[in-house]
N, C-alpha and C positions, 0 to 999 in steps of 0.2 A: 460421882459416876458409878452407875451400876455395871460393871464389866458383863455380866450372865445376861443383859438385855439388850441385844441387839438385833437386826433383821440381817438376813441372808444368812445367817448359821450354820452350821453342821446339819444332817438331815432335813435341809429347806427345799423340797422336788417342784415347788411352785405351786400352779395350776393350770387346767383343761386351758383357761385364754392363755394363760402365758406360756403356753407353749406350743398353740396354733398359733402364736405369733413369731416365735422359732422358728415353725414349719415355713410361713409364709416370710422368715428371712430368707431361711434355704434359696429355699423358688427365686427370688429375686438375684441372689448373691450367686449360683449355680449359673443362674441364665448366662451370667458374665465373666465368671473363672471356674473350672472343670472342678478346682482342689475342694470345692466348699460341696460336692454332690456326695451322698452317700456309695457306697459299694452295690450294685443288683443286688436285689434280693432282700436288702436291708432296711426295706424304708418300715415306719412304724406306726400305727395307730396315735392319735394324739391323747387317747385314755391308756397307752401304755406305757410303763415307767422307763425315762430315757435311761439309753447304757451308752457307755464308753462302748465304740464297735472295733476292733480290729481292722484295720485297714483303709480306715475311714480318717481323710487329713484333718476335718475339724466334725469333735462331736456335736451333740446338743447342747451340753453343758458350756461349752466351749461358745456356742453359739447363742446361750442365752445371756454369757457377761458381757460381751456384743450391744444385746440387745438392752440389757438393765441400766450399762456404760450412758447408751443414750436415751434413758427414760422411755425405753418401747417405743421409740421411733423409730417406723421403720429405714423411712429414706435417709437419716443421721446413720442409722447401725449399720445398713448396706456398704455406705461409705466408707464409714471407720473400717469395718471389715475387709474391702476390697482390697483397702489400704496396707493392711495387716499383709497380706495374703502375698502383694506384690512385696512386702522388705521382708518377709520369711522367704522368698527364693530367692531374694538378692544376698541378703542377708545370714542366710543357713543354707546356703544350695545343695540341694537332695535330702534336704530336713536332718541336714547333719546335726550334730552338735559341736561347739565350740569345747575344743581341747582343752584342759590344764595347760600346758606347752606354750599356748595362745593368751595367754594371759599370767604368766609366770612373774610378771615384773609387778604385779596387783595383790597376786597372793602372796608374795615374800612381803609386803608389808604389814598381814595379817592383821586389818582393819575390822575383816569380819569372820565371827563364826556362826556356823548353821548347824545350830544342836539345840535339841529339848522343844519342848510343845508348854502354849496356852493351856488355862482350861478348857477353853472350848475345840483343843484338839488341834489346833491351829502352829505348823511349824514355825520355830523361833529363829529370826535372825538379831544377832548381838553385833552392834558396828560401834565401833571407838574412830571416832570425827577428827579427832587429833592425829590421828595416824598417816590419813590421807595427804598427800605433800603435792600440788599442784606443780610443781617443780620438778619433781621427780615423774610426772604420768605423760604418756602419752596419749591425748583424747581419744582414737580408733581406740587403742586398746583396750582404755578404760570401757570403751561403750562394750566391746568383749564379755569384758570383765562384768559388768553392769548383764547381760544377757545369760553369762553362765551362771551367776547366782542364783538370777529367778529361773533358769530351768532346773539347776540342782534344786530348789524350794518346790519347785510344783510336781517333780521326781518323790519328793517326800512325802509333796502327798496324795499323790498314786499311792505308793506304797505305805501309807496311811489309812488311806480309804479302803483297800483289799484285806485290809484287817481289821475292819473296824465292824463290823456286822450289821451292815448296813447300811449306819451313819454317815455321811456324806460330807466332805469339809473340801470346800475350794479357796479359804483366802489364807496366808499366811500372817502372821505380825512379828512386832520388831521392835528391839530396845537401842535407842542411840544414843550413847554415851557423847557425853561433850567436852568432858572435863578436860579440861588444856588445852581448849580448841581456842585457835588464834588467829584474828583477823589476816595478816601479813604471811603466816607460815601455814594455812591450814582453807584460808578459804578460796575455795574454787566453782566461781558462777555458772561459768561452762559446761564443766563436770555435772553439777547438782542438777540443773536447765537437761543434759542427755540425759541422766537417769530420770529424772521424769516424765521427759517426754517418751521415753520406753515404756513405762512401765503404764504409766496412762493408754497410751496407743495400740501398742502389742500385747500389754500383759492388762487387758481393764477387769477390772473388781478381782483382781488378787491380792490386793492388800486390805487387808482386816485393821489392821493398828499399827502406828508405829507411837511408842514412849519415846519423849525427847527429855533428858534428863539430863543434869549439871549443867543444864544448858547458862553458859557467860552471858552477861550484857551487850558485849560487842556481835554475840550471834545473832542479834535481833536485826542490824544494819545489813547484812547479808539476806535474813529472814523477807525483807523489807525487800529486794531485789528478785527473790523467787516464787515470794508470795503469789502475785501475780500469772503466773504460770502454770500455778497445782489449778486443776478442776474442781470445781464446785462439789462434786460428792465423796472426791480427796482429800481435799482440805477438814474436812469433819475429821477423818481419819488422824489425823496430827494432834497427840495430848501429850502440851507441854507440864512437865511433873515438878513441881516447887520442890526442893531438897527436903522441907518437913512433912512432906507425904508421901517421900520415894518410899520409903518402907512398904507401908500401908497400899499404895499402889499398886507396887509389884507383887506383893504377897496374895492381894486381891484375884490378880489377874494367871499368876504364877504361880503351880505346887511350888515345894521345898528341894522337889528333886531336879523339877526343870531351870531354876531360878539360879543365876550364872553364883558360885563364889564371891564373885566380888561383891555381890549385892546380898550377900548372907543366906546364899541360897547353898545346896549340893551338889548343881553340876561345875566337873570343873573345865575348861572352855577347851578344847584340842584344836592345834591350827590347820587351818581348811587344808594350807598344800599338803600339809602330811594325811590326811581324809581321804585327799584325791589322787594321791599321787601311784 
């Protein structure tokens, strides 16, 4: 796998069709919920380079992973989007954010950490699979929990993008550690099934990669259950890493300074509640 050769990248603005097809989401998706219209004043030529607008509930950007989710369809992407639109006011009402406090009983198990970048710029999430205890969660929460990561992840990178000089990065990736991950103590169909269906739904083409590594034999039985469920241009996204090319892999894909300790790299991992708290 060439990790440097992929589509949608860091500085990928599209083009002139793809994004009169944006414009002609807008139209559709405005006609039928007010949140999806831009601010007066702010509408923009289709030769001119989208921005993030102030005050504006969903950008162009925002409106083209919409649009790419369902292969430039329009009557698929309206959908999806509608959809979106009505579980972010049920869901975040007044586009709040989901507190720490609200998921406190998810971060004390520090399953994951949200530090360091790809090379393609792209934020790092680090999850250890073994940590997760079906026993110990309760699903609302965990769906919380599942929602505040990916907005701390796309928080990074706004604040990635405003300093990047121009370059542009919309997808994050992710390393999934497996190791002592166990059928009886560790797996949860449920769980996995809401984080997908979130992140396919509400959050589409924010995921760039996720490495499955150490992954057991008995994860595959499970694999086999969820499989099913990931989308066709997600499921690409899932590379499972043989233990004699985890090196080689992650070194590929990861500098030395973003690349966790444990995997012989120099960051060393800090846990999210104390990040957040």
């Amino acid at each position: 796998m060439d990790y440097c050769k992929e589509e949608h990248l860091a500085g990928d603005d599209g083009d002139v069709t793809e994004w009169k097809k944006v414009a002609e989401l807008r139209r559709v998706v405005e006609a039928q919920d007010p949140a999806c219209k831009y601010p007066l004043g702010n509408r923009r030529s289709y030769y001119q380079r989208p921005t993030c607008r102030s005050g504006q509930e969903e950008d162009d950007y925002s409106l083209r992973r919409f649009l790419r989710a369902r292969d430039h369809n329009i009557s698929k992407s309206s959908s999806m989007l509608l959809k979106y639109l009505q579980w972010k006011r049920e869901f975040k009402p007044g586009n709040r954010a989901i507190a720490a406090d609200e998921v406190r009983n998810e971060l004390a198990q520090e399953k994951l950490y949200l530090q360091g970048h790809d090379r393609h710029g792209r934020p790092l999430i680090y999850l250890f699979g073994a940590r997760h205890f079906p026993s110990r969660r309760d699903l609302d929460e965990f769906k919380r929990f599942v929602v505040f990561i990916l907005d701390q992840t796309c928080a990074r990178l706004s604040n990635s993008n405003s300093n990047s000089g121009g370059i542009r990065q919309e997808k994050f990736a992710a390393v999934a550690d497996l190791a002592g991950w166990g059928y009886y103590a560790n797996c949860d169909i449920r769980a996995y099934v809401a984080a997908l269906e979130i992140m396919q739904n509400y959050y589409p083409e924010r995921l760039g990669r996720v490495f499955l590594i150490h992954v057991p034999y008995v994860f595959m039985a499970a694999w086999k259950i969820v499989y099913p469920f990931i989308d066709d241009n997600t499921k690409k996204k899932f590379v499972f890493v043989a233990d004699k090319d985890l090196e080689a892999t992650l070194r590929e894909a990861i500098d030395e300074s973003n690349l966790a300790e444990e995997y012989g790299g120099k960051l060393k991992l800090v846990s999210l509640a104390t990040m957040v708290s």
